[in-house]
C-alpha positions as CSV (number, residue, x, y, z in Angstrom):
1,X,-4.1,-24.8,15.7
2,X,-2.9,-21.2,15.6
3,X,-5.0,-18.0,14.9
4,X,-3.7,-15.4,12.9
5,X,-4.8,-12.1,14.1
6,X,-4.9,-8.7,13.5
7,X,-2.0,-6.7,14.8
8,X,-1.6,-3.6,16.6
9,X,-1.5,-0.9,14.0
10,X,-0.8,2.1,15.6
11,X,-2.2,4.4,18.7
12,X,-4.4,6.0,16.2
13,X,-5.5,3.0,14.0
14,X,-7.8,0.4,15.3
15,X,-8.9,-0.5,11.9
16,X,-7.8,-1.7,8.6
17,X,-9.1,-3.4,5.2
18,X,-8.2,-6.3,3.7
19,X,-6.9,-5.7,0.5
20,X,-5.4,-8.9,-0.8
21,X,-4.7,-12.4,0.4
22,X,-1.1,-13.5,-0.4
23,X,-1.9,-17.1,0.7
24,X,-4.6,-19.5,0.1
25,X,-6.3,-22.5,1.6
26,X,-3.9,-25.3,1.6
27,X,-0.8,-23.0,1.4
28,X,2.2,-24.2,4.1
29,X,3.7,-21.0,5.2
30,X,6.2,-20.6,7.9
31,X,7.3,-17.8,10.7
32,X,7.6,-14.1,9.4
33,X,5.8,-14.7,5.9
34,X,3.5,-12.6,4.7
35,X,0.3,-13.3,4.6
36,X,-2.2,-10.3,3.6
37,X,-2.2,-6.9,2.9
38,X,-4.0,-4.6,4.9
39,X,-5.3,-1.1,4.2
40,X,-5.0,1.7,6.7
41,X,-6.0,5.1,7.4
42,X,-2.5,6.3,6.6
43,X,-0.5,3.4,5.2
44,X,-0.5,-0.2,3.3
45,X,0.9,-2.9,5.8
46,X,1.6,-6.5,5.1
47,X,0.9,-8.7,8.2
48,X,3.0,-11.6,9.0
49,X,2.3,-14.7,10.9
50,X,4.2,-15.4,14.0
51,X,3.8,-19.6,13.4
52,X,4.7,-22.1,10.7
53,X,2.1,-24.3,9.8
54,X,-0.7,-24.7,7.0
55,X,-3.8,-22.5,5.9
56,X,-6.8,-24.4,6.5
57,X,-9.3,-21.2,7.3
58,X,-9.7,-17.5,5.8
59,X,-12.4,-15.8,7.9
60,X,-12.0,-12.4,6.1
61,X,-12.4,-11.7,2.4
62,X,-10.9,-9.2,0.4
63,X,-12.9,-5.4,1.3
64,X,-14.2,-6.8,5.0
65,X,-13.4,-4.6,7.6
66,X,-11.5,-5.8,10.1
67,X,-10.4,-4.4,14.0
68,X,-7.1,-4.9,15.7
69,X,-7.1,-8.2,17.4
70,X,-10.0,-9.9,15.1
71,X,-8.8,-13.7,14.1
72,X,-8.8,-13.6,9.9
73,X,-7.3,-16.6,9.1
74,X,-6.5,-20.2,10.6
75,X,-3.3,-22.4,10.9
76,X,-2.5,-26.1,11.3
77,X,0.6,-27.3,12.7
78,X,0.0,-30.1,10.3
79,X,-2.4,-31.8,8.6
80,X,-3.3,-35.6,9.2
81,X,-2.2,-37.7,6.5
82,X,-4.3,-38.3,4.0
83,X,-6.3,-35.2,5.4
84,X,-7.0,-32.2,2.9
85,X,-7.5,-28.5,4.2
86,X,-10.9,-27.8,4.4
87,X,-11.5,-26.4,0.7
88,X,-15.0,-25.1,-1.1
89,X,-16.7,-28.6,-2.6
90,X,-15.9,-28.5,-6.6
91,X,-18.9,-29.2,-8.9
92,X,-19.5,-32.8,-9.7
93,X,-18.1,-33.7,-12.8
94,X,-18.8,-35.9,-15.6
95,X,-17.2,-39.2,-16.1
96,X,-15.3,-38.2,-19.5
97,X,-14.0,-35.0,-17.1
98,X,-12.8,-37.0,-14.3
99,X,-10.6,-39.5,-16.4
100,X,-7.0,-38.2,-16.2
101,X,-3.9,-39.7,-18.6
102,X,-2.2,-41.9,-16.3
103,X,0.8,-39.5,-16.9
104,X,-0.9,-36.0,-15.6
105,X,-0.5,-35.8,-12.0
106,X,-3.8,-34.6,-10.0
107,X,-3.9,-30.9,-10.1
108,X,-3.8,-31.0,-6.2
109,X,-0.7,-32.3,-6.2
110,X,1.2,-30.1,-9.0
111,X,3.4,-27.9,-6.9
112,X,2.4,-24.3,-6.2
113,X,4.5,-21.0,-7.9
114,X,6.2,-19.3,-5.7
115,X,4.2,-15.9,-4.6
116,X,6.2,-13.0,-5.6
117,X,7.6,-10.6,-4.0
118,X,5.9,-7.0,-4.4
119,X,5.6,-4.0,-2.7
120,X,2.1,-3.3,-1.4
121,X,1.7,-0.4,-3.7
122,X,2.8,-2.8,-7.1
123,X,0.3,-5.5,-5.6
124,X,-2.7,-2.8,-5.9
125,X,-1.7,-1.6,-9.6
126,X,-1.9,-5.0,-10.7
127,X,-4.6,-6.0,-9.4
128,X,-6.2,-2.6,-10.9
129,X,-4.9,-3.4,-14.1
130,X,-5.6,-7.4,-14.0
131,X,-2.0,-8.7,-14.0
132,X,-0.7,-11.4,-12.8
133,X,2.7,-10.7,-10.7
134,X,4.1,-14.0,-11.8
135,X,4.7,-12.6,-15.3
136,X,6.3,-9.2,-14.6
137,X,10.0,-9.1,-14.5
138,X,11.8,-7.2,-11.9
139,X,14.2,-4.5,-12.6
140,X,15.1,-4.9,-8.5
141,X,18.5,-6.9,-8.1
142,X,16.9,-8.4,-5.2
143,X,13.8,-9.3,-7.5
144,X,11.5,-7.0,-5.3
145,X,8.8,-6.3,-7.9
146,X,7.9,-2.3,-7.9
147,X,5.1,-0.4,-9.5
148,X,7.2,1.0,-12.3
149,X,7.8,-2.8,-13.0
150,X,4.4,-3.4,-13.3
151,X,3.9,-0.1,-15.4
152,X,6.5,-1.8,-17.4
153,X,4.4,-5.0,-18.1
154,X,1.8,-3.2,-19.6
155,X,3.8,-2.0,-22.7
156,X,5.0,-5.5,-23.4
157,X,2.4,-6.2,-26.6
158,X,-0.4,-9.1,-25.7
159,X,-0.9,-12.3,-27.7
160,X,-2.8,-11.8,-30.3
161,X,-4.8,-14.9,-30.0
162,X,-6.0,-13.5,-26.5
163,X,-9.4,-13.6,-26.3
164,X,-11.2,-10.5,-26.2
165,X,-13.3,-11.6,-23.1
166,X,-10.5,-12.0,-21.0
167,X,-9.8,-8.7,-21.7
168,X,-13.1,-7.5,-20.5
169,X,-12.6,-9.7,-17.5
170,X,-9.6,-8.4,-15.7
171,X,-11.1,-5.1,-15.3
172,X,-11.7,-4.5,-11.9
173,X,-15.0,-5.5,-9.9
174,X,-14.8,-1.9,-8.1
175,X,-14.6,-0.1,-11.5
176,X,-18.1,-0.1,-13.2
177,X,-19.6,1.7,-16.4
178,X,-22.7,3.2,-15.4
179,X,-25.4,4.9,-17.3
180,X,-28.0,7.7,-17.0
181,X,-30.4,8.9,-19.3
182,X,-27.8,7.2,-21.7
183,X,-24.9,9.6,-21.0
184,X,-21.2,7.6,-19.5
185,X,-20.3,7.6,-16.3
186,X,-17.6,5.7,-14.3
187,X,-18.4,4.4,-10.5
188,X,-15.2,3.6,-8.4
189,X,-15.0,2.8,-5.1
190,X,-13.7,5.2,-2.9
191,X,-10.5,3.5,-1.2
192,X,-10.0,3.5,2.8
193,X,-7.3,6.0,2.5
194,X,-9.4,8.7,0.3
195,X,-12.2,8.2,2.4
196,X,-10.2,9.0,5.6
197,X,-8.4,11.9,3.6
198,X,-11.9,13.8,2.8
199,X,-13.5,13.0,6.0
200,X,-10.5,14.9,7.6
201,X,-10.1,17.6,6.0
202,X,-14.0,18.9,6.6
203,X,-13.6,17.7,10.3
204,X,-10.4,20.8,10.4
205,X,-12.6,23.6,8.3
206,X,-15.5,22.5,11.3
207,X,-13.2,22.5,14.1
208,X,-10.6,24.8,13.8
209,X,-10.9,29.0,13.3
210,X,-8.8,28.4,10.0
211,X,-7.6,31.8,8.6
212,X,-4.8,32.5,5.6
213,X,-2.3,35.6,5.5
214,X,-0.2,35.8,2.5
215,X,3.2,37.1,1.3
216,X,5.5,37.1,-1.3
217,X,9.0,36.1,-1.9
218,X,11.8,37.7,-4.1
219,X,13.4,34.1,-4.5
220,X,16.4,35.9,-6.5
221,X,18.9,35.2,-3.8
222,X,17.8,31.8,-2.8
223,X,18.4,30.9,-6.2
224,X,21.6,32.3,-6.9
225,X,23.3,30.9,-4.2
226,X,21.5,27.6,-5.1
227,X,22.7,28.1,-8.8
228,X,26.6,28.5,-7.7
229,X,26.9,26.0,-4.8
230,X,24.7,23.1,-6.3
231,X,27.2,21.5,-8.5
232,X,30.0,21.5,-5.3
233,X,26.5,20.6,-3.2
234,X,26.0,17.3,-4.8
235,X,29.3,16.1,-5.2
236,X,29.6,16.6,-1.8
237,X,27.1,14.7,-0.1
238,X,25.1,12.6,-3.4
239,X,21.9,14.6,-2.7
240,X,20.8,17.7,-4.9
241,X,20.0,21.1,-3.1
242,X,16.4,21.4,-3.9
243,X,14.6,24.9,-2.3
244,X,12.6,22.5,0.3
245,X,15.6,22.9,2.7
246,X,15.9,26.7,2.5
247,X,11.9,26.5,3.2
248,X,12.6,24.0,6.2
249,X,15.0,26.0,8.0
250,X,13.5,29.2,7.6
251,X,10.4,27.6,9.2
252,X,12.1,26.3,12.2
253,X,13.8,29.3,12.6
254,X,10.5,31.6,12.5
255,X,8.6,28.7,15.1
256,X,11.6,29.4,17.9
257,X,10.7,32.9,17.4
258,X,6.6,32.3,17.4
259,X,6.5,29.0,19.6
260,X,2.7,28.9,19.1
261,X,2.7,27.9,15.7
262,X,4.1,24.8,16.8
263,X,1.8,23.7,19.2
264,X,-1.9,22.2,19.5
265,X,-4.6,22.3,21.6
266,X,-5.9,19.0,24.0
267,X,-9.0,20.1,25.7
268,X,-8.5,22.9,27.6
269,X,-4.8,23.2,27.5
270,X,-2.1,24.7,25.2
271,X,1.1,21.7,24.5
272,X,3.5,23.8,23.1
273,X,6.4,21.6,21.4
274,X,9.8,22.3,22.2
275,X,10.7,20.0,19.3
276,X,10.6,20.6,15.5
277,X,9.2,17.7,13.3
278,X,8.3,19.3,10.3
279,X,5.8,17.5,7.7
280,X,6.4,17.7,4.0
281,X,3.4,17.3,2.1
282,X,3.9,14.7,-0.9
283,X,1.4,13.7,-3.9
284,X,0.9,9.7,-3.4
285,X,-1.3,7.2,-5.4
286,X,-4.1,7.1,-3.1
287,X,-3.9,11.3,-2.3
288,X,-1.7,13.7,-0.2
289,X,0.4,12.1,2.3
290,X,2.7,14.2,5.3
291,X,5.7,12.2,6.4
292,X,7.8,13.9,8.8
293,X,11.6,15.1,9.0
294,X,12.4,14.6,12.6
295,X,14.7,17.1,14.5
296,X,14.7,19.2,11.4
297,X,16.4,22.0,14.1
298,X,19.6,19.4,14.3
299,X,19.8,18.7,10.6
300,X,21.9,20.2,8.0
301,X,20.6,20.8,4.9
302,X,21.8,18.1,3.1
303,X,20.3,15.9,5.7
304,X,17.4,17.5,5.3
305,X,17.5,16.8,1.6
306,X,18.4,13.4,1.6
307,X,15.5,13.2,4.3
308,X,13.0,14.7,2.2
309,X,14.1,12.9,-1.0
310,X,14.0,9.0,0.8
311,X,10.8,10.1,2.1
312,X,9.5,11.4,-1.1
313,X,10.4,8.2,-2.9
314,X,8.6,5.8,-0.4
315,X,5.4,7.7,-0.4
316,X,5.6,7.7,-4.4
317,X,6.6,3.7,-3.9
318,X,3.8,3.3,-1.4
319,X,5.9,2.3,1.2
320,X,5.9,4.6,4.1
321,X,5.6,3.2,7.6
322,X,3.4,4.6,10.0
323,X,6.4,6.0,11.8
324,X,7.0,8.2,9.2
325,X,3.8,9.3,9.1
326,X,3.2,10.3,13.0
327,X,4.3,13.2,15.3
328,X,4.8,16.0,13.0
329,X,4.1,19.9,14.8
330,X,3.7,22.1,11.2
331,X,3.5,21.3,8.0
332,X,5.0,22.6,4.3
333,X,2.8,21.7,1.4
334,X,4.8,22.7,-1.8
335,X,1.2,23.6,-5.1
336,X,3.9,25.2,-6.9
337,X,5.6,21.7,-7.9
338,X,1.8,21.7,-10.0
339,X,2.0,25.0,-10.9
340,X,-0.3,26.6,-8.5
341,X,-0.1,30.2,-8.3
342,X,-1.5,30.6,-5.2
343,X,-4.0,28.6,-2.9
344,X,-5.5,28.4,0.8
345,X,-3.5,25.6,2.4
346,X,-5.7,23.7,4.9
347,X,-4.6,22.5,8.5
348,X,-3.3,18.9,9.0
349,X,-5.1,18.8,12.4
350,X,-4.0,18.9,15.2
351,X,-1.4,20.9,13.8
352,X,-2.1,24.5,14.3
353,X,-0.2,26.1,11.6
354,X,0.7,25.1,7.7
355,X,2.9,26.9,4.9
356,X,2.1,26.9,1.6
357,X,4.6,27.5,-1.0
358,X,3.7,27.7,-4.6
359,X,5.3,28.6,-8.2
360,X,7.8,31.0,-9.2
361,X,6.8,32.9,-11.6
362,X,8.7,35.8,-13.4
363,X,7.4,39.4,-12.7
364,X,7.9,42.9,-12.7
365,X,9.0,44.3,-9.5
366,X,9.2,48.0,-8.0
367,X,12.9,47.8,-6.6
368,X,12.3,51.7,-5.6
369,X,10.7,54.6,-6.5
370,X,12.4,54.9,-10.2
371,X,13.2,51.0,-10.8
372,X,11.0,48.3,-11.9
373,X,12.7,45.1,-12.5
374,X,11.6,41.7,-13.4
375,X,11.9,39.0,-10.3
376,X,11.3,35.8,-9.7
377,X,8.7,35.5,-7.1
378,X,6.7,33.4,-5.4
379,X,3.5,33.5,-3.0
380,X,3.1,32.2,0.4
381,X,0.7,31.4,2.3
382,X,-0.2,30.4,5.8
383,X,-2.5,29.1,7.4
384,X,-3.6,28.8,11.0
385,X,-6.1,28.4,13.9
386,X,-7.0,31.6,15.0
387,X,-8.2,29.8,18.2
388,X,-4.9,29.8,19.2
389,X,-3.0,32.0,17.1
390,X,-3.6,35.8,16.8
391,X,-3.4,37.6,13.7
392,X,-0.7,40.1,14.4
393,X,1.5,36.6,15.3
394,X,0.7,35.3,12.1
395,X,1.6,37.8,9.9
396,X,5.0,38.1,11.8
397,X,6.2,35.3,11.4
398,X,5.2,34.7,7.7
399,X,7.1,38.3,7.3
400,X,10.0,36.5,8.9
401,X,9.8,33.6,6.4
402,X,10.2,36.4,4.0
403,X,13.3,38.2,5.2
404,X,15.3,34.9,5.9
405,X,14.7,33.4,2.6
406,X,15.1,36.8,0.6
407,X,18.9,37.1,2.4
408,X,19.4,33.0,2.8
409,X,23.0,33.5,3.9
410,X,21.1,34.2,7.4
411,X,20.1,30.5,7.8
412,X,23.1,29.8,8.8
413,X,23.2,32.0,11.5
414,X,20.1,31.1,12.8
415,X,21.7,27.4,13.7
């Protein structure tokens, strides 16, 4: 017999949820497959078993919470001969029911579809949706199933002899219509993730001084220079120059200059970090996510691109690791891609410092005294503990961020 346990997550993650089962009682699975799909604080994970054998126990259902180290599900090495897995007892059925055509095998013995392969994130939109993953066709040479597959699935046109029942049917168990005093209302369950996300962000606004200074930014130069070098840019290295990079180096450059922006506080003590991993806020399906470009200091910016980009495309995907989720020391959150004007970024604790970027709009500009000229410009703003950080700090080095990117030729000087 072999247990099947929870795995270590990560230092900050004890706990998870089951989310999906991708085995069942009776299945014979073997070293390295996967057998459920666990949702975390910060990430979807598949666990694995580490044995071969056969399923004869699930201890956890789909929603139980369950620890690092708890036992969820039981193997055999093998099952005695003529000895089923231990299965929920069927109804007793009638004598015209149980009479099979001599040429029907016994359903127990038909063999079982393969399970399909499917990235966390497509598993939960089909089950969302009621789909089966055996009927939606990958795009994915190497017949990975993604979300836009399942997307996909849902514009082929159903059967019109479909019952309408079933239809009623696959809607999900969490998703409820509810009434009062007659008027509509929808209940969904919160998931694990959005849960954690609110909880979070009150816990920073309760303990952390959180103050915002703002600035603005004549982008004019940054997009000039981005507008003749882009074409030679991305023929170059396959990766287009977006403004993120300009952003990211302008950020590292202004946290060597004011190092406590890139610290945080443990107890009674100050860690400032000599390193530069800088988060990059990205809209996912279950909310805002912050993976991390390591060594952003070292990186060019077509590294940084490419970085930002594959790490853009796996939160989207649902498909970020917990690695690329830990260890950043500031973050960039970018409204403007939404078309926020302006808005008070908050902290991604225990980070002590955040910049928020936000749409460039077209305005009129004093150039001087006897010029006004319309420039495209964009408000930031930052936000930081004041615990740590003093005001006349702050404002510096958001004034910085201004300077470098309104003459962005001087990025390259700052190395």
């Amino acid at each position: 017999m072999f247990e099947i346990k929870v795995p270590d997550l990560a230092e900050s993650i004890t706990e998870g949820t089951i989310l999906e089962w991708l085995v069942t009682i009776g299945d014979k699975v073997s070293k390295g497959d996967s057998v459920v799909e666990l949702e975390t604080d910060k990430v979807n994970l598949e666990v694995n078993t580490e044995y071969s054998g056969v399923v004869t126990k699930v201890l956890k259902e789909p929603g139980d919470t369950v620890e690092v180290g708890d036992v969820i599900a039981i193997l055999e090495d093998k099952v005695a001969e003529g000895e089923a897995p231990a299965v929920p007892a069927a109804p007793e059925k009638s004598l015209t029911e149980e009479v099979q055509p001599a040429s029907t095998p016994p359903a127990a013995e038909l063999p079982k579809a393969a399970q399909p392969i499917a990235s966390p994130s497509a598993r939960k939109l089909a089950r969302e949706l009621g789909i089966d993953l055996n009927q939606v066709v990958s795009s994915d040479p190497l017949g990975r199933i993604r979300p836009h597959d399942v997307k996909a699935h849902t514009q082929t046109p159903v059967a019109k002899e479909e019952p309408q029942v079933e239809k009623a049917s696959s809607k999900p168990a969490a998703i409820q219509a509810d009434h009062e005093n007659d008027k509509p209302m929808e209940r969904i369950k919160m998931s694990r993730r959005r849960q954690t996300i609110a909880k979070r962000l009150v816990e920073v606004q309760h303990t952390a001084a959180m103050l915002t200074t703002f600035n603005e930014v004549d982008m004019t130069a940054v997009m000039e220079l981005r507008k003749k070098r882009k074409d030679a840019f991305f023929e170059k290295h396959d990766v287009r120059l977006g403004f993120m990079s300009f952003f990211t180096k302008a950020v590292v450059a202004a946290l060597k200059k004011y190092p406590l922006l890139n610290a945080e506080i443990q107890g009674d003590e100050l860690v400032i970090k000599k390193f530069y991993d800088i988060g990059i806020a990205v809209a996912a399906p279950e909310g805002l996510v912050v993976p991390v470009v390591r060594d952003a200091n070292q990186k060019s910016f077509a590294e940084i691109e490419r970085d930002i980009s594959n790490l853009g495309k796996k939160a989207r995907d649902n498909a970020l690791s917990l690695k690329d989720l830990q260890g950043g020391t500031f973050t960039i959150t970018n409204g403007g891609v939404f078309g926020s004007l302006m808005s008070t970024p908050i902290l991604n604790a225990p980070q002590v410092g955040i910049l928020g970027m936000h749409k460039i709009q077209t305005r009129p500009v004093a150039i001087d005294h006897d010029r006004i000229e319309n420039r495209p410009m964009m408000y930031i703003a930052l936000s930081y503990d004041h615990r740590i950080v003093d005001g006349k700090e702050a404002v510096s080095f958001l004034a910085m961020i201004k300077e470098l990117l309104e003459d962005p030729e001087s990025l390259l000087l700052e190395g």
